[in-house]
Every structure is written in structure tokens, then in C-alpha cells.
C-alpha positions as a Python dict, from the first residue, in 0.01 Angstrom:
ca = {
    (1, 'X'): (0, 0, 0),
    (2, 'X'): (90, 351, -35),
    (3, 'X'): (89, 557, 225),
    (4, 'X'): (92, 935, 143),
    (5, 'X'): (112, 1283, 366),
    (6, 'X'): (-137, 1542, 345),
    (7, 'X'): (-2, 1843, 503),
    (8, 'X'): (-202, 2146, 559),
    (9, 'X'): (-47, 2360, 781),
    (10, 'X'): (-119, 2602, 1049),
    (11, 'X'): (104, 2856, 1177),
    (12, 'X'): (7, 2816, 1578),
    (13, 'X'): (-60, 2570, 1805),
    (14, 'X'): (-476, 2628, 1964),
    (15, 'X'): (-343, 2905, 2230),
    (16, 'X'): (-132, 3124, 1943),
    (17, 'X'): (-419, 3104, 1709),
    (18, 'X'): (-644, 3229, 1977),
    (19, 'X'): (-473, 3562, 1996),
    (20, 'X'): (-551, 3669, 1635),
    (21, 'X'): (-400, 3736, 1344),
    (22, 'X'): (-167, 3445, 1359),
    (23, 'X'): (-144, 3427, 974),
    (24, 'X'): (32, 3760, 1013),
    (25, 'X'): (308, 3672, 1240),
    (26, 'X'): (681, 3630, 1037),
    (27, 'X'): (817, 3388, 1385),
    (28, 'X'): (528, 3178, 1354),
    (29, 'X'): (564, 3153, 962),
    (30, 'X'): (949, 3087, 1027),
    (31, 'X'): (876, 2803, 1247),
    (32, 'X'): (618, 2645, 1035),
    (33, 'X'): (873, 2642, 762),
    (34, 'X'): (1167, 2488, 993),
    (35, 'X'): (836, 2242, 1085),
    (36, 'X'): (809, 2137, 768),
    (37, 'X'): (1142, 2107, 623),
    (38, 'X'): (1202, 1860, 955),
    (39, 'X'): (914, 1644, 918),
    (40, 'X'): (964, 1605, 507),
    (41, 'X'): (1305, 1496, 588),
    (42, 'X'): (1193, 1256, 847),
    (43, 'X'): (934, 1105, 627),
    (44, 'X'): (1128, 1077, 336),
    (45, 'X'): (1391, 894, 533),
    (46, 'X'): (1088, 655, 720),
    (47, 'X'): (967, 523, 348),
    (48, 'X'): (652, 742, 320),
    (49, 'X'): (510, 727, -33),
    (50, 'X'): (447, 1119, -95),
    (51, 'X'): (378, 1430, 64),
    (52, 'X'): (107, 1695, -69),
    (53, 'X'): (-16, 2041, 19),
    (54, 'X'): (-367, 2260, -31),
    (55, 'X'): (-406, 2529, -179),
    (56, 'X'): (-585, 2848, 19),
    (57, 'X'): (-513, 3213, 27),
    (58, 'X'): (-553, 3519, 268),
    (59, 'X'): (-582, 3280, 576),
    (60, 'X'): (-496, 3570, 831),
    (61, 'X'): (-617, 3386, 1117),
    (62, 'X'): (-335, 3127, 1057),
    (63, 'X'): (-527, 2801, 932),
    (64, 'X'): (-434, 2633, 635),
    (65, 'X'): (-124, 2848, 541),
    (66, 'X'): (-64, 2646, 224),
    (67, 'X'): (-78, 2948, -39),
    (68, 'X'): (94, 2819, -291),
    (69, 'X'): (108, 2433, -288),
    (70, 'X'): (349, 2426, -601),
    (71, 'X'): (634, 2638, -427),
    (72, 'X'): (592, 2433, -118),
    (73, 'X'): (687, 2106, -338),
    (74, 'X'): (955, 2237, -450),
    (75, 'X'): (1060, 2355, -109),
    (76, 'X'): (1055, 2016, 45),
    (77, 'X'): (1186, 1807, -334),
    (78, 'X'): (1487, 2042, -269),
    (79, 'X'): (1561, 1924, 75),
    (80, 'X'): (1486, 1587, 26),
    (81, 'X'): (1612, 1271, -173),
    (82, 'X'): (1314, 1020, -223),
    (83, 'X'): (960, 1083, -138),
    (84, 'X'): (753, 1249, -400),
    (85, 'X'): (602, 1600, -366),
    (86, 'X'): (182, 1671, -494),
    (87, 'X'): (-86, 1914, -453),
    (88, 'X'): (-361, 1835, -242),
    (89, 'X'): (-475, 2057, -487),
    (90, 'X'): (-394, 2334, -736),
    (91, 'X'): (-800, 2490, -762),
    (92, 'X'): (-812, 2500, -1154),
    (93, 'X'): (-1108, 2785, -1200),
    (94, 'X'): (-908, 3052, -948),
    (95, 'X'): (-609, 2992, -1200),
    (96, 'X'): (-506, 3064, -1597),
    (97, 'X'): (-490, 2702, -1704),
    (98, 'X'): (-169, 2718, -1914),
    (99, 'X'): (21, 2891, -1619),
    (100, 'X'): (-91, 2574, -1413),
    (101, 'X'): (36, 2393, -1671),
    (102, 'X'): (360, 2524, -1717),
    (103, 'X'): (448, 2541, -1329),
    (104, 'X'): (319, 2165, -1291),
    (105, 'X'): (577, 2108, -1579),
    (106, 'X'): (881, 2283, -1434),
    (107, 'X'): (844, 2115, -1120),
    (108, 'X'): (828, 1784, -1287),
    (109, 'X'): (1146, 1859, -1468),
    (110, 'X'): (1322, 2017, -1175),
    (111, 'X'): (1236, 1703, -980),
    (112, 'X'): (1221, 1456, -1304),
    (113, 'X'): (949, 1312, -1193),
    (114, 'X'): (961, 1338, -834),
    (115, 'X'): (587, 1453, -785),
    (116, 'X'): (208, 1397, -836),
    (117, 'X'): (-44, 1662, -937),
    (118, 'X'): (-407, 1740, -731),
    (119, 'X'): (-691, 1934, -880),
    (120, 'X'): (-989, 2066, -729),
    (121, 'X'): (-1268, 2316, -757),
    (122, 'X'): (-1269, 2511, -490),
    (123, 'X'): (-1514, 2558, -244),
    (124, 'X'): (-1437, 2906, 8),
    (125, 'X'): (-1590, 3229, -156),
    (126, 'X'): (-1300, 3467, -2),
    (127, 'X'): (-1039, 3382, -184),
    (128, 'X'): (-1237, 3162, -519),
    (129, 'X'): (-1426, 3459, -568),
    (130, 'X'): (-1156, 3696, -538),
    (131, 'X'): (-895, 3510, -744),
    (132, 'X'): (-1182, 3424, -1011),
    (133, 'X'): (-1284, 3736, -1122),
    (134, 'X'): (-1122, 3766, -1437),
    (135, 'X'): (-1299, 3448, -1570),
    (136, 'X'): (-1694, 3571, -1377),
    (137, 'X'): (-1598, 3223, -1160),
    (138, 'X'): (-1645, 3159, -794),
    (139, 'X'): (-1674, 2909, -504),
    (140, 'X'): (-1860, 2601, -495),
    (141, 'X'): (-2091, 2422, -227),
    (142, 'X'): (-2180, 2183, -492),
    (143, 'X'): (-2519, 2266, -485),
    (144, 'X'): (-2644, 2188, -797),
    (145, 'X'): (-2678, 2598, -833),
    (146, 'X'): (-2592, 2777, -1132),
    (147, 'X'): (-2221, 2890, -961),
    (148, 'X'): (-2147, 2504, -953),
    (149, 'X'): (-2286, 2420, -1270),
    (150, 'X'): (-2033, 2726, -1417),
    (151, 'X'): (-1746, 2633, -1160),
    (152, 'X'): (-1754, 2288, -1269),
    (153, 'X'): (-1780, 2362, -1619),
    (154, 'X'): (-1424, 2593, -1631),
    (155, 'X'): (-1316, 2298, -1401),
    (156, 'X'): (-1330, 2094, -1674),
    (157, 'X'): (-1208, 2283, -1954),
    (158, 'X'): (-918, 2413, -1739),
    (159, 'X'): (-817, 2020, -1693),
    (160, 'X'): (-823, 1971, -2068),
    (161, 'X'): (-612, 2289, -2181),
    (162, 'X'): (-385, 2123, -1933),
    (163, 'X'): (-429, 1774, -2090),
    (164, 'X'): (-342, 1913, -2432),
    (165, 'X'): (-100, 2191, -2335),
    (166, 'X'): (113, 1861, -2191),
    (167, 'X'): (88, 1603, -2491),
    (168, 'X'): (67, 1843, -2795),
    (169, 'X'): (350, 2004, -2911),
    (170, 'X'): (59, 2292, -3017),
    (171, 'X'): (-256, 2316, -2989),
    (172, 'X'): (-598, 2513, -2995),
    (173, 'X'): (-889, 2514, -2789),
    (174, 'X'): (-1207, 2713, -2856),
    (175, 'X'): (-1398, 2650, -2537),
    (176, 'X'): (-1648, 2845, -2309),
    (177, 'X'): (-1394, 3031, -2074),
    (178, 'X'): (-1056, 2961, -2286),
    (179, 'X'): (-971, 3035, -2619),
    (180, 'X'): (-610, 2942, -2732),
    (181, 'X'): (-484, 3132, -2867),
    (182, 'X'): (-701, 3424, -2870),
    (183, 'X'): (-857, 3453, -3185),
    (184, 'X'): (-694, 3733, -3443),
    (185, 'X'): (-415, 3727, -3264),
    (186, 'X'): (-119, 3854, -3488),
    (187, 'X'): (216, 3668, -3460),
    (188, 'X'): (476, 3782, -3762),
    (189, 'X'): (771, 3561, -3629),
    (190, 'X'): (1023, 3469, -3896),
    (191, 'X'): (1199, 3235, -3633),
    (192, 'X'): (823, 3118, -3576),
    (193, 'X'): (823, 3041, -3950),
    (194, 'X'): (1198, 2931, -3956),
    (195, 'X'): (1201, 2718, -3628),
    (196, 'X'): (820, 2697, -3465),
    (197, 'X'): (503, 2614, -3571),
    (198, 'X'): (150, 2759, -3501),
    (199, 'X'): (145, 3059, -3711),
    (200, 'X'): (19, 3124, -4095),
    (201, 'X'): (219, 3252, -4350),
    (202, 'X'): (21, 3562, -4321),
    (203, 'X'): (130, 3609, -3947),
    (204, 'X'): (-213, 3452, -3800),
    (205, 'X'): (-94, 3243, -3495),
    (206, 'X'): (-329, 2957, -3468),
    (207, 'X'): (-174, 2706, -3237),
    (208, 'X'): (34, 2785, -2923),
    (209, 'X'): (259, 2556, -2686),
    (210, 'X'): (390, 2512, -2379),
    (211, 'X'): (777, 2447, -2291),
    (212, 'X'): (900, 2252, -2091),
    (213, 'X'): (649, 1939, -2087),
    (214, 'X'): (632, 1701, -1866),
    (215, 'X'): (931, 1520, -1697),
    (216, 'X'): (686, 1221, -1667),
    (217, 'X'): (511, 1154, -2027),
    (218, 'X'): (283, 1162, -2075),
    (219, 'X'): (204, 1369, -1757),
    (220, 'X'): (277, 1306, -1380),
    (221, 'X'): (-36, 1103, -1187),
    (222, 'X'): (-398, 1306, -1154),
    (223, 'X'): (-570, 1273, -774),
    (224, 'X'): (-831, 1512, -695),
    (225, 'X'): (-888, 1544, -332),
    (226, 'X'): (-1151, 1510, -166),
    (227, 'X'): (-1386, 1360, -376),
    (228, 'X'): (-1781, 1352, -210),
    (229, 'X'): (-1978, 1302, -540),
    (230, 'X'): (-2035, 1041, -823),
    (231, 'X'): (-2068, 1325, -1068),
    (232, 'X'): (-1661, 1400, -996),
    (233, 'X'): (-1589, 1016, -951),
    (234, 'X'): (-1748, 942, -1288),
    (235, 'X'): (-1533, 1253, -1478),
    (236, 'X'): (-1216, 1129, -1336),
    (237, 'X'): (-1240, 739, -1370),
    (238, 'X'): (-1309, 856, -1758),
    (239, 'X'): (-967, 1072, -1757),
    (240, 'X'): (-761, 875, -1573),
    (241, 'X'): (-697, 1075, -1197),
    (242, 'X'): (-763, 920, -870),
    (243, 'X'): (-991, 1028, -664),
    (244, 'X'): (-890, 1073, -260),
    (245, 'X'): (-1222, 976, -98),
    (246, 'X'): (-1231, 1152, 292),
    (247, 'X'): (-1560, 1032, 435),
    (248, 'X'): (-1641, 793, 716),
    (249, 'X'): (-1948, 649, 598),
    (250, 'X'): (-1834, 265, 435),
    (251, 'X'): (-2155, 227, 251),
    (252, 'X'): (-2102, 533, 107),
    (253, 'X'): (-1737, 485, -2),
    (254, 'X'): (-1882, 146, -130),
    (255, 'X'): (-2087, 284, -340),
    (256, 'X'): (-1814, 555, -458),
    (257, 'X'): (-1604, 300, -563),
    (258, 'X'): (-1821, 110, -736),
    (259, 'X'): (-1936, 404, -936),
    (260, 'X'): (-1607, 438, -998),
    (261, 'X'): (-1507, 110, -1110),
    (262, 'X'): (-1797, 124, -1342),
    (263, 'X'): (-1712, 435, -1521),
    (264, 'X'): (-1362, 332, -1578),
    (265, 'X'): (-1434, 1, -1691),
    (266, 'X'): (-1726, 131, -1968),
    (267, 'X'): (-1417, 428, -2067),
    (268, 'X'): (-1173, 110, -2143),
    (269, 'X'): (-979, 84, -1864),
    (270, 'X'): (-900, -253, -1702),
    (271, 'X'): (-912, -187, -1314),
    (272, 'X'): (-1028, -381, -1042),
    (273, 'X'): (-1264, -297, -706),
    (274, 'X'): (-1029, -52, -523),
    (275, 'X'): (-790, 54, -823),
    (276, 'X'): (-740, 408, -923),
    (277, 'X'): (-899, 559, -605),
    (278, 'X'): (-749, 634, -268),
    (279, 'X'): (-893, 698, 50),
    (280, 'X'): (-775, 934, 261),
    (281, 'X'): (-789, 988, 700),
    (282, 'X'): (-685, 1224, 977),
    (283, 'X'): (-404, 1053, 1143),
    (284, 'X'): (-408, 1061, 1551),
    (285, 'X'): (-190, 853, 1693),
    (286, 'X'): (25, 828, 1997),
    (287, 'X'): (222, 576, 2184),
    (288, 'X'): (-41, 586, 2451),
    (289, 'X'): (-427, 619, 2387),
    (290, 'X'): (-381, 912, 2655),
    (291, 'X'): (-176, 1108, 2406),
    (292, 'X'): (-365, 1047, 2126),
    (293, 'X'): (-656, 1159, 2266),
    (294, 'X'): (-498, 1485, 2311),
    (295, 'X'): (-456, 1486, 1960),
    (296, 'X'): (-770, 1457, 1860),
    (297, 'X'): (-919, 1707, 2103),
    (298, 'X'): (-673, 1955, 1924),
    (299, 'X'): (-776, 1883, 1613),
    (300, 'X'): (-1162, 1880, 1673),
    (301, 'X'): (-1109, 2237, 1808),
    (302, 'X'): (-917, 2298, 1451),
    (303, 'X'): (-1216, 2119, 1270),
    (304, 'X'): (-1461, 2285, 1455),
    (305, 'X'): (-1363, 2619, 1490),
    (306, 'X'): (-1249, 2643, 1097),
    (307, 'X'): (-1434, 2343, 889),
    (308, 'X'): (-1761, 2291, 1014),
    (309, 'X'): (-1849, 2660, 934),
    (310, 'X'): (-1780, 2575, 531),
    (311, 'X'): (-1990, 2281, 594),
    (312, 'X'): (-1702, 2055, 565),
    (313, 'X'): (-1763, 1694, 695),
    (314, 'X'): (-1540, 1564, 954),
    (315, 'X'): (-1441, 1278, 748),
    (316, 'X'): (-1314, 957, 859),
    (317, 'X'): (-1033, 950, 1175),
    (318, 'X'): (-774, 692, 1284),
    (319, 'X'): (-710, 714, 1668),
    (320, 'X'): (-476, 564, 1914),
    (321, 'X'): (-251, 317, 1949),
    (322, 'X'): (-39, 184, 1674),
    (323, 'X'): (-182, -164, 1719),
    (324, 'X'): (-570, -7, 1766),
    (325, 'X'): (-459, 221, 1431),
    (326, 'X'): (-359, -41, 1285),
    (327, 'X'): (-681, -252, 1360),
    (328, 'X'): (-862, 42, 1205),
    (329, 'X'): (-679, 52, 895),
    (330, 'X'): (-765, -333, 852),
    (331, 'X'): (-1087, -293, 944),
    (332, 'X'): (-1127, -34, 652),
    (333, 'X'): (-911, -223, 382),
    (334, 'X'): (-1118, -573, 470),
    (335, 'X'): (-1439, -319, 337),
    (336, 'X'): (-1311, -106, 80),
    (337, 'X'): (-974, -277, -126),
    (338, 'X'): (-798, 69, -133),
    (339, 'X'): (-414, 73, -254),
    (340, 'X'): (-353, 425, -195),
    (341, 'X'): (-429, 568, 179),
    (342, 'X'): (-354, 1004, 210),
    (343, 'X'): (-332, 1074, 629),
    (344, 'X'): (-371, 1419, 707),
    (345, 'X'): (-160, 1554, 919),
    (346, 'X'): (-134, 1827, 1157),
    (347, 'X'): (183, 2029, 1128),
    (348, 'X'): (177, 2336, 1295),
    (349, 'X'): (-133, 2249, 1528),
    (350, 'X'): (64, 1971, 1691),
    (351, 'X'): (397, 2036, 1890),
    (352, 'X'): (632, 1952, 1662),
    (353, 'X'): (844, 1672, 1831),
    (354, 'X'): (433, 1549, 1881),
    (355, 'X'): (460, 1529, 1498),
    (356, 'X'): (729, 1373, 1449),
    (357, 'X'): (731, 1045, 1737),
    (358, 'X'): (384, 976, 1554),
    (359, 'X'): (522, 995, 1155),
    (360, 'X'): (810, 735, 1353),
    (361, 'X'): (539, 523, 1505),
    (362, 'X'): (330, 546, 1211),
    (363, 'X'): (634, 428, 962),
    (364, 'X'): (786, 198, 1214),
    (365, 'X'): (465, 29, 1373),
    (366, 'X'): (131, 55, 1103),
    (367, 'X'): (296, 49, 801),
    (368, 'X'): (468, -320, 807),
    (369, 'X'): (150, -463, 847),
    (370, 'X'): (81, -331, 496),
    (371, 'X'): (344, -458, 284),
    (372, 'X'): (648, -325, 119),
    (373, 'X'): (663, 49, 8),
    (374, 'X'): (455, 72, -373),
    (375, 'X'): (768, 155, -594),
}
């Protein structure tokens, strides 16, 4: 199994967020940074498949400092030797789709291949509808509304700019929100004639490109965090990405995966009950159940105090032990055959020597019971 690291950090432990403005605080910034370059090189040395960060913006009160997820990865891939970096995710209608594209790409070369790429659509109106304006998009509750229908709509067509932008070597796209290039766009290169492609004789350009592509060809892998709907399981088992699946309800998941399973199978692909979609967990786990415990009252007050206002489900949580986590873990794999399981983990709400005895226990006591590291 693979296990992966979802990292979403806060700047302050409960008592330094409490005083305000934590977000705004350089020492607290400082140390989340020294935070995180410790625990990345600690899990890359314990065997831990990948770690990933979110995406959110103007976070003042110091939750989910994770601003730009694609910097981050190359933070840690510099400091590190093995474990692969992600997104956990890049939100595509808040961005230009080709500037995704190329960053995604530079990365991959910088780290040939040392990463993973997450998409989602983005769901808190501060910064979605701030950072959308210049394509009329916003936040989504996924409500069916006409916002969602549109934000899932660019969603889309952002993901297959993307698509094409890393397996042509030009391309066009005439879509709702995109067109590429522009149309009448004047581009009277001779080296474009010479050397290039995309442009008439006359100096029309009609295809553009993006360089570099991909390290990984034809692109690195696709998840899309946190998946709660069939209508996103269905568009992703057709294209190829892997859902991350953070509920707590089995019958549910059940059902996602079949969906799933389904989809992928009638799009050609030969997968099995489990393939191709990942579940994902808040981790809290301690060498006593005493100290876990105090981990999860932590991060209730996080989920509480930050989540449950955006409606966001607590999601599914492993507690205790290493042998009861373990248990747990079975428990879950005997129901659902994932291969792929993302623990979120609390950097920056934890103390940090907290965070690192449990990714040790974790690594040293859970994992073995799941087989060798994926390759």
C-alpha cells in the first residue's frame, strides 16, 4: 500500500491562534517552515510514499497556510532525496490554465518526476471569488446551483487545456472560458516560420505551446482530493486521476467506488474494485491512547472552529494506538480494497516533536502490516 502525507499547515498551536491574526506573524511563519522542512526529511527517510499540500489564500487567522502548494513542493523536493512531492490541490477555476500547466511542468522537470499533481474546484468564496474574477468564476458548495454548474464547467475545460498543453507540441482550444490562442491574434515571427510552428504565412498564430512538458510523459499522476460526489468520480475514472475519498461512511465509499469502477471500466480501462482511487484519513496517533486523545481534542477544536463553518464533513479518523490504528486501517481495507491511503496531518497544530514520534510510530509500527513500500 501507499501511504501518502497530506499536510495542511497552520502557523500556531490552539493558544497562538487564539490571539488573532496568527497568519500575520513572520516567527510563527518561520517556524512552520523549519516544521516542515524537519518532518519532510523525516518522512522521506521513514519510506513514506508522498507528501502533498492545499491550496488556500488570505488565511490571516493562521489556518491552512498552504498558499501556494506548487512552491511548497519544491521547497521540500529540494531538501529531500526520495519521497515524491503533490498538490492536495492546485483549484483549476481561481487559475489561468496554461500557467498551471507550465508550473506543474517545471516542477516535474526540476524534480524529473519526483511529484504527483491534485486538482480541485474550490469551495471558500474569499479567496475563489476573489482570485476568479477575471474568468466571472467563484466558489462552490456543490449545490447543484448555477455557480457550480459554471465552476464545474471551467473545471473541466481548465483540466483539458492542461491535458493538451502537456501532450501536444501545439494546440488550440475554442472553449467556453478559454480560447487558445485568442482569436486574431497577430504573430509575424520569422523564427516562428523558420524554427516553430502555429502561425500562418500571413502572421495569424493559430496554435500555441507550452515548454517545458512534462518530466513524466505523458504527464505526472492526476488525484483530486476530496472527492464527495459520483458526478466528480465518474469525470475522473473517464480521464484517468484518482480520486482521494475523505468520508467515514463505508456504505457510502462502497458505493463511490463502485461508481467508480464502473465508469472506468465502460471508458476502457482494465481496473479492479479498489484501483485508481485512494482513501484518505486524519491521522491521531500516539504511543499511549492518553496522548492520542490529546490529539484529537486539538484537532476537533481545529475542525470545529475552521471546517464545520464551510460545511465541511469531519471525514473519517484513525485514533490511538499503533496496534488499535492499525486494527482500524484493517478494518477499513477488509471493506473497501484501497491501494492508496492520504493521512492528514497536523503540522503546525501539533507540537512539533508530537509530529514527528507519531510519523516514527506510524512508519515503524502501522505500516509493516501493509506490505512493502509501492515503488
Amino acid at each position: 500500500m501507499k501511504f501518502h502525507l497530506f499536510m495542511l499547515p497552520t502557523v500556531g498551536r490552539p493558544q497562538e491562534l487564539q490571539r488573532g491574526l496568527a497568519g500575520l506573524r513572520d516567527d510563527l511563519y518561520q517556524r512552520t517552515l523549519t516544521e516542515i522542512e524537519e518532518q519532510a526529511r523525516f518522512a522521506d527517510e521513514l519510506g513514506y510514499y508522498s507528501l502533498g499540500f492545499t491550496e488556500h489564500h488570505f488565511h490571516i487567522e493562521g489556518f491552512e497556510l498552504s498558499t501556494n502548494p506548487i512552491m511548497l513542493d519544491a521547497f521540500v523536493a529540494l531538501r529531500t532525496n526520495r519521497i515524491k512531492v503533490g498538490q492536495l490541490a492546485t483549484v483549476l477555476p481561481a487559475h489561468h490554465p496554461l500557467l498551471v500547466a507550465e508550473d506543474i511542468a517545471i516542477l516535474d522537470q526540476m524534480t524529473k518526476g519526483r511529484m504527483y499533481v491534485g486538482f480541485a474546484r474550490g469551495y471558500q468564496s474569499r479567496w475563489v471569488n476573489t482570485l476568479g474574477q477575471p474568468s466571472g468564476l467563484g466558489a462552490t458548495a456543490s449545490d447543484k446551483s448555477d455557480q457550480d454548474v459554471r465552476n464545474r464547467a471551467a473545471f473541466e475545460e481548465a483540466w483539458h487545456i492542461i491535458k493538451l498543453a502537456w501532450t501536444e507540441d501545439t494546440f488550440s482550444y475554442d472553449g467556453q472560458f478559454w480560447k487558445v490562442p485568442p482569436p486574431d491574434t497577430t504573430w509575424d515571427m520569422p523564427a516562428t516560420q523558420k524554427w516553430g510552428r502555429g502561425a500562418d504565412a500571413d502572421g495569424t498564430l493559430r496554435e500555441i505551446g507550452i515548454v517545458p512538458k512534462p518530466f513524466q510523459k505523458p504527464y505526472p499522476p492526476v488525484y483530486a482530493p476530496f472527492t464527495f460526489s459520483a458526478t466528480t468520480a465518474r469525470f475522473w475514472a473517464r480521464e484517468g486521476g484518482t480520486p482521494v475519498v475523505l468520508a467515514d461512511d463505508v456504505e457510502f465509499c462502497k458505493t463511490l467506488f463502485q461508481v467508480y469502477l464502473e465508469e472506468a471500466q465502460g471508458a476502457g480501462r482494465d481496473l479492479k474494485l479498489g484501483q485508481g482511487i485512494a482513501m484518505g484519513a486524519t491521522l491521531c496517533l500516539g504511543e499511549t491512547e492518553k496522548q492520542a486523545a490529546k490529539m484529537r481534542e486539538d484537532f476537533d477544536w481545529l475542525f470545529q472552529s475552521w471546517f464545520v463553518p464551510f460545511g465541511f464533513p469531519p471525514g473519517l479518523v484513525f485514533q490511538g494506538t499503533p496496534e488499535q490504528v492499525t486494527g482500524q486501517i484493517k478494518q477499513l481495507h477488509d471493506a473497501l480494497p484501497f491501494e492508496e491511503l492520504f493521512l492528514w496531518i497536523n503540522t503546525g497544530l501539533f507540537d512539533h516533536q508530537v509530529m514527528m514520534r507519531q510519523l516514527e510510530l506510524f512508519a515503524t509500527k502501522v505500516m509493516p502490516h501493509f506490505g512493502p513500500e509501492a515503488p
